[in-house]
C-alpha positions as CSV (number, residue, x, y, z in Angstrom):
1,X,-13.6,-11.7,3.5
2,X,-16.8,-11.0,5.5
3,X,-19.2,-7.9,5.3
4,X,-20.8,-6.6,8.5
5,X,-22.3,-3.6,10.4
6,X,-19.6,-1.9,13.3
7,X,-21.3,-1.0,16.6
8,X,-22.1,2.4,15.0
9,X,-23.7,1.2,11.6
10,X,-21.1,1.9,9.7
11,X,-20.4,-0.9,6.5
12,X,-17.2,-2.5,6.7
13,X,-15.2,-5.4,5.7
14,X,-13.1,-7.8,7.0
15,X,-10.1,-9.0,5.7
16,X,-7.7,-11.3,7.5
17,X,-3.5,-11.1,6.7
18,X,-3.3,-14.3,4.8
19,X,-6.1,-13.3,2.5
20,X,-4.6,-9.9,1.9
21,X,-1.6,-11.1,0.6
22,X,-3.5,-13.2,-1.9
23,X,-5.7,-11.2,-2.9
24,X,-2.9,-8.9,-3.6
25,X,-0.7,-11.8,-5.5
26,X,-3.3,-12.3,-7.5
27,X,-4.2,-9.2,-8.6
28,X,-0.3,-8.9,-9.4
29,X,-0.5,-12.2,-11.2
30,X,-3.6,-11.0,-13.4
31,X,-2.5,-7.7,-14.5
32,X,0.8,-9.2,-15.4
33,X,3.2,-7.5,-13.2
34,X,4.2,-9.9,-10.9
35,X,8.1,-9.7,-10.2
36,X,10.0,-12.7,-10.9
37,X,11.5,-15.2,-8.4
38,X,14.5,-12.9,-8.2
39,X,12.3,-10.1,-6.8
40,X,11.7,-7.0,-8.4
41,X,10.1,-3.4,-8.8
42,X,6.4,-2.9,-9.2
43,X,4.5,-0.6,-11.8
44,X,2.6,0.1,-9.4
45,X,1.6,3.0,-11.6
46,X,0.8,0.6,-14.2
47,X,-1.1,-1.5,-12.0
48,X,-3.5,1.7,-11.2
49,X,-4.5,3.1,-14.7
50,X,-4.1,0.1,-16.6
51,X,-5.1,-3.3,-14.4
52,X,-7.7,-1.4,-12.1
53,X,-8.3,1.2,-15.0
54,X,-8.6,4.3,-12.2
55,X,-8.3,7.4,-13.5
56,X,-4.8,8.8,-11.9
57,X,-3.8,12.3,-11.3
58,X,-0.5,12.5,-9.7
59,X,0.2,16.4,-9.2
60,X,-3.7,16.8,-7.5
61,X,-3.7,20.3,-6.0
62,X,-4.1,18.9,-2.1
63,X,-3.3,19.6,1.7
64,X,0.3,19.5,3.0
65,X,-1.2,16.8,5.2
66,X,-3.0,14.7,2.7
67,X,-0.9,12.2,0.7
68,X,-3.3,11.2,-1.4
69,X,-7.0,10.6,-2.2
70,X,-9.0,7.9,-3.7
71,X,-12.4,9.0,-4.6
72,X,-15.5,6.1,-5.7
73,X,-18.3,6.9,-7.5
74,X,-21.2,4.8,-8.0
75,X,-20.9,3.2,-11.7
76,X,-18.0,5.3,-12.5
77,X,-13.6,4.7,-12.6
78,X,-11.8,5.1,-8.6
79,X,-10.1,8.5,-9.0
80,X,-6.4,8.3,-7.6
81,X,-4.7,11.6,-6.9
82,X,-1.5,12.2,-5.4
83,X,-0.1,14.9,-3.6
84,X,1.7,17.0,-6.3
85,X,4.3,18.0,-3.7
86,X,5.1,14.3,-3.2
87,X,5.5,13.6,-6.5
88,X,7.7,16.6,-7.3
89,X,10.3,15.8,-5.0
90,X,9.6,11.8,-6.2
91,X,10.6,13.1,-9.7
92,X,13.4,15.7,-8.6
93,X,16.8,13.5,-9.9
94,X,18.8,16.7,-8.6
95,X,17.5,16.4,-4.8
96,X,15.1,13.8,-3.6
97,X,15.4,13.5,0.2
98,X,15.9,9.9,1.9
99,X,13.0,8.0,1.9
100,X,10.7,10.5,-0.8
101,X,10.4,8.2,-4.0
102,X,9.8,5.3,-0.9
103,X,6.9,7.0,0.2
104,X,5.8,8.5,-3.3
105,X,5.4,4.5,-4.2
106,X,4.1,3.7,-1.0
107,X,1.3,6.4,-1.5
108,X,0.8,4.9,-4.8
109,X,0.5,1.0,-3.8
110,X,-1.6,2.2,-0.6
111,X,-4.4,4.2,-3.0
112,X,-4.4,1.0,-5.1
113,X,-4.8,-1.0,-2.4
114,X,-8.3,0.9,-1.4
115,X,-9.5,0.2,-4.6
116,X,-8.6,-3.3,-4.5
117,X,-10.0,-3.8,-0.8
118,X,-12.6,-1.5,-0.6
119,X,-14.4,-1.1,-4.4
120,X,-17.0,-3.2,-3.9
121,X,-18.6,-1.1,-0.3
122,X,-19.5,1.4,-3.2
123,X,-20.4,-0.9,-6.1
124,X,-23.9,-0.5,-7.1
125,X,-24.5,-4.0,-8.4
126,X,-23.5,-5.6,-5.5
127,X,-25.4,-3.4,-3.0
128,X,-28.4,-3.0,-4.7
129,X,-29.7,-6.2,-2.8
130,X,-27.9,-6.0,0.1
131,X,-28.3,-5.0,3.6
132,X,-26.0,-2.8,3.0
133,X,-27.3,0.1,1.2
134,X,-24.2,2.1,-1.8
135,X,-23.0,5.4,0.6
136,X,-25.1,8.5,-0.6
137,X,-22.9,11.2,1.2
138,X,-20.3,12.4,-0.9
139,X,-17.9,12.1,2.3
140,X,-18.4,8.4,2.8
141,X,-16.9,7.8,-0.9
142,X,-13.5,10.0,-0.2
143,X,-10.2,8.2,1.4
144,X,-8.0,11.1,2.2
145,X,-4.4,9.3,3.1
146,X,-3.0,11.1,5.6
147,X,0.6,11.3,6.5
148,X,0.1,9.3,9.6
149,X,-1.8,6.6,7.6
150,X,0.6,6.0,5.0
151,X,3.4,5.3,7.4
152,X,5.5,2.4,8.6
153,X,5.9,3.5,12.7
154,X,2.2,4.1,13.9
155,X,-0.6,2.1,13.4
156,X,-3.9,4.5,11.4
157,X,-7.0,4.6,14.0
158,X,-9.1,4.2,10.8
159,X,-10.0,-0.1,9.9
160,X,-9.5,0.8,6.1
161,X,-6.3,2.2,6.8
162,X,-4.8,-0.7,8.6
163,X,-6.3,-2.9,5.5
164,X,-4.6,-1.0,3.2
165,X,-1.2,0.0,4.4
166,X,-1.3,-4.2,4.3
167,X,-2.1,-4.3,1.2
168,X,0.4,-1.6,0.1
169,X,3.3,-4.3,1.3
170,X,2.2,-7.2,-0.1
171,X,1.6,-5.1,-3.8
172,X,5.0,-3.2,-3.3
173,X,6.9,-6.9,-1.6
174,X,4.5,-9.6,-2.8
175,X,5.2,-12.6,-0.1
176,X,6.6,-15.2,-1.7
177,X,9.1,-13.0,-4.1
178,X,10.4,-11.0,-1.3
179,X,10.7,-14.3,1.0
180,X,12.9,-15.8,-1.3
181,X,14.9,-12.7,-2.1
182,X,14.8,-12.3,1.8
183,X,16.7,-15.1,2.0
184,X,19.3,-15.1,-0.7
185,X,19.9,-11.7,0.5
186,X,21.1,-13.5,4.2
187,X,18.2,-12.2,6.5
188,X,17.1,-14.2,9.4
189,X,21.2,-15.3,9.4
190,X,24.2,-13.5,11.0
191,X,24.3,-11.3,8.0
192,X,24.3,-8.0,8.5
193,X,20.5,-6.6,9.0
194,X,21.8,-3.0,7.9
195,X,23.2,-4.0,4.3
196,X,20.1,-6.7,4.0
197,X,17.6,-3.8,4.8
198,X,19.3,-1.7,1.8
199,X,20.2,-4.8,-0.8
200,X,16.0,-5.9,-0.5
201,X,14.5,-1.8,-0.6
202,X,16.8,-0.8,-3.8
203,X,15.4,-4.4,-5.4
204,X,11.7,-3.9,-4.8
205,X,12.3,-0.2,-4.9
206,X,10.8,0.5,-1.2
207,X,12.2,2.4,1.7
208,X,14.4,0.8,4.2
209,X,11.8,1.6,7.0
210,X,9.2,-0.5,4.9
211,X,11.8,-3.2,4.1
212,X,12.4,-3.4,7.7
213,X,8.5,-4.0,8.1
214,X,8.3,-6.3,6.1
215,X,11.0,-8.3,7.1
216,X,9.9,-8.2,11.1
217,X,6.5,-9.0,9.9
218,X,7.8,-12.0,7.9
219,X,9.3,-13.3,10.6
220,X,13.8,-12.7,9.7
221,X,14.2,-9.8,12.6
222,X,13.0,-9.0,16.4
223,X,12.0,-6.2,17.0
224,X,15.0,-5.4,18.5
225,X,16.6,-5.2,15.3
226,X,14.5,-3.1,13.8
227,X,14.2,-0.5,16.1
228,X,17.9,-0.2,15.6
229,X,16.7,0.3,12.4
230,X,14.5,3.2,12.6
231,X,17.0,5.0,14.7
232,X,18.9,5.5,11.2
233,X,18.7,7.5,8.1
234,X,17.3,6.6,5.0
């Protein structure tokens, strides 16, 4: 992890893949939700109000475009709210549309993953001294998640975006557990990438679009494969 200024001023970190997904593990590891070797699904909820201890408001009045928002404060709890359209339809057992309680959780892990990645640009104890002086404006402590950040198929112009959609997988699929389930379940083999996909997204309770992700990023499928993929339904 490394601190600097961008071109423009603006305070950011950087993170590189490996360390995401460790830092992730081990934030799964500490709070005691870790899924076992056979894979699993995530509180993520859980992970948010009681491991991070954010505050979490998951019918927040907000934009059709906005999926969620994770507000800091200087000395005070991450705020977490989700869309309460999202998680209606999430929650709706008579008709959730493909894909819905997949994005719902990915919303979820993606929030978390902010506060995880990107508490400390606002902590007041570590900027205090710093070159870096704690935001002021009330703008520069608000991540509003848009749509086309939490997604699978295009990549967010915004840095934290890109951190955190990383950090989404490896909270929702934690590397190692989803390798090994990855490869019980046939992938990388001449099994059938289709009924892989669907066996590893019920387990870790994802959508097939971010299984497929995960397994191109992983290394079992070409791309090939997984635009195949996207050209079905959930």
């Amino acid at each position: 992890m490394k601190r600097y200024r961008s071109a423009d001023g603006e305070q950011r970190i950087w993170y590189d893949d490996d360390e995401i997904e460790q830092i992730m593990e081990d934030e799964l590891r500490r709070a005691g939700l870790l899924p076992g070797r056979a894979g699993g699904v995530v509180d993520v909820e859980a992970f948010i109000e009681r491991h991070l201890a954010a505050s979490l408001d998951q019918y927040a009045d907000l934009p059709a475009d906005v999926l969620g928002i994770t507000e800091f404060a200087p000395r005070k709890a991450p705020a977490v709210r989700i869309n309460a359209d999202l998680t209606g339809s999430a929650m709706d057992s008579d008709w959730c549309p493909p894909g819905v309680e997949g994005r719902w959780r990915a919303t979820l892990a993606h929030e978390a993953a902010h506060v995880v990645l990107h508490r400390m640009l606002f902590d007041v104890d570590l900027n205090q001294e710093s070159l870096f002086p704690n935001p002021t404006n009330q703008e520069s402590r608000l991540h509003r998640c848009l749509k086309r950040d939490v997604a699978h198929r295009t990549r967010p112009a915004d840095w934290r975006e890109v951190q955190a959609n990383r950090g989404m997988a490896a909270l929702l699929m934690p590397k190692a557990v989803f390798t090994r389930a990855a490869r019980r379940a046939g992938a990388g083999t001449s099994s059938d990438v289709g009924n892989v996909t669907r066996s590893l997204a019920a387990l870790f309770g994802v959508s097939r679009q971010a299984t497929t992700i995960r397994l191109r990023t992983l290394g079992f499928i070409r791309d090939e494969d997984a635009d195949a993929l996207f050209a079905t339904n959930e």
